[in-house]
N, C-alpha and C positions, 0 to 999 in steps of 0.2 A: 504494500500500500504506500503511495507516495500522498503527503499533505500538506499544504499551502493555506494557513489561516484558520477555517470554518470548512474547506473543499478535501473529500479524500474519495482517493482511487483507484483502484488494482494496478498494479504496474506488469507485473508479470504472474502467467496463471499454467499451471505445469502440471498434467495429471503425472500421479505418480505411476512409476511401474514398478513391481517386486522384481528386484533383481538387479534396476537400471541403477543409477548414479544413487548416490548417498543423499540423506538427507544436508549434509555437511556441503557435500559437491555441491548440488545442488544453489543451495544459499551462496554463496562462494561466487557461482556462475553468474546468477542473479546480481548479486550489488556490485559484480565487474563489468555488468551491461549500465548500471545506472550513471546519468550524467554526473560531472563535476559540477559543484556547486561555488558559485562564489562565498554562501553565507554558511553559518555551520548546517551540519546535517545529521543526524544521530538516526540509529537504527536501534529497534528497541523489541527484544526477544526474551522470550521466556528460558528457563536454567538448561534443555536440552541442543541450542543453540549457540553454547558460549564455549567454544575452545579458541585454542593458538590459531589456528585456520582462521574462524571466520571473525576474527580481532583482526587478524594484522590484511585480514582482504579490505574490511573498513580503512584500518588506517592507509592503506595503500592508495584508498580512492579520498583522504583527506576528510571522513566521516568518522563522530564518535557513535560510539556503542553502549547500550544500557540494557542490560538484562539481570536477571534473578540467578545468581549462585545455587547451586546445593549444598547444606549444609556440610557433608563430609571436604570441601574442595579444600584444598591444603594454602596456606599463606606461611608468609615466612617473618613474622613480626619479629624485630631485633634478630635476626637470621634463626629464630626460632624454628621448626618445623610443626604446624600444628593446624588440625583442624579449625575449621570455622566455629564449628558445635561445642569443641573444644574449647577454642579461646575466651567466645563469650563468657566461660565463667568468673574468666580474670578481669575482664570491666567494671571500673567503679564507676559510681554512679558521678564522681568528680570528669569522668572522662568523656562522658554525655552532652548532650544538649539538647532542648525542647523543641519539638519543630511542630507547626499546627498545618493542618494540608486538610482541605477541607470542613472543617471543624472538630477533626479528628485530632489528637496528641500523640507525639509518637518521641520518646527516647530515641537520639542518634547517635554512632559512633562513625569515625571519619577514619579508614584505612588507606594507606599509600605504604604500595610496596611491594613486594613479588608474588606472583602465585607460581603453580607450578606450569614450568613453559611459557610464562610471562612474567619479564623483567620488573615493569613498573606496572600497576594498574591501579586506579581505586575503586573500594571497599566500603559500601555504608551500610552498616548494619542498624537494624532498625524493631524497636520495641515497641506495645504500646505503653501508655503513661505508667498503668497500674503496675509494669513488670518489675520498678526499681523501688 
């Protein structure tokens, strides 16, 4: 879906085939057809969407990427090795911040730093009010 304002619209529509190209490939193929944008451009995917692959096909077309981790995905905080699921236990509630999104409250924490097969990326992990 490509969106301009209030206007959205299928960009490209692909029946799948068992067998044919990956869902990976696929997407991959897809945002290497989409034009260069002058202004930013973000592609925004759910957790079965988010490897090295289809990170650095965005960054190649000058596009950022926002999708949903799973919680087992490994970071490397202070060159730590550790789950996601994991780490959250070590967050204080000092390392937080309040964010309102919709009239909703949601506890945030702001990660910068490796995951596995990626150098640099960020990380926002997010609660609602009541968790801390």
């Amino acid at each position: 879906m490509l969106s301009c304002s209030k206007v959205v619209l299928p960009y490209c529509i692909e029946r799948y085939e068992k067998g044919g190209k990956s869902k990976i490939e696929r997407i991959c193929e897809m945002v290497s057809m989409l034009p260069i944008s002058k202004g930013a451009v973000y592609g925004l995917y759910d957790s079965w969407y988010i490897n090295k692959k289809v990170i650095e096909t965005h960054f190649e077309r000058g596009y950022h990427l926002i999708g949903a981790l799973k919680t087992n995905r490994i970071i490397y905080p202070q060159g730590i090795r550790i789950q996601i699921k994991d780490f959250a236990q070590y967050i204080e509630k000092n390392e937080v911040c309040l964010v309102t999104v919709n009239g909703s409250i949601y506890w945030v924490y702001r990660y910068e730093g490796a995951l596995n097969d990626i150098d640099n990326a960020i990380v926002v992990l997010c609660w609602s009010e009541e968790s801390f």
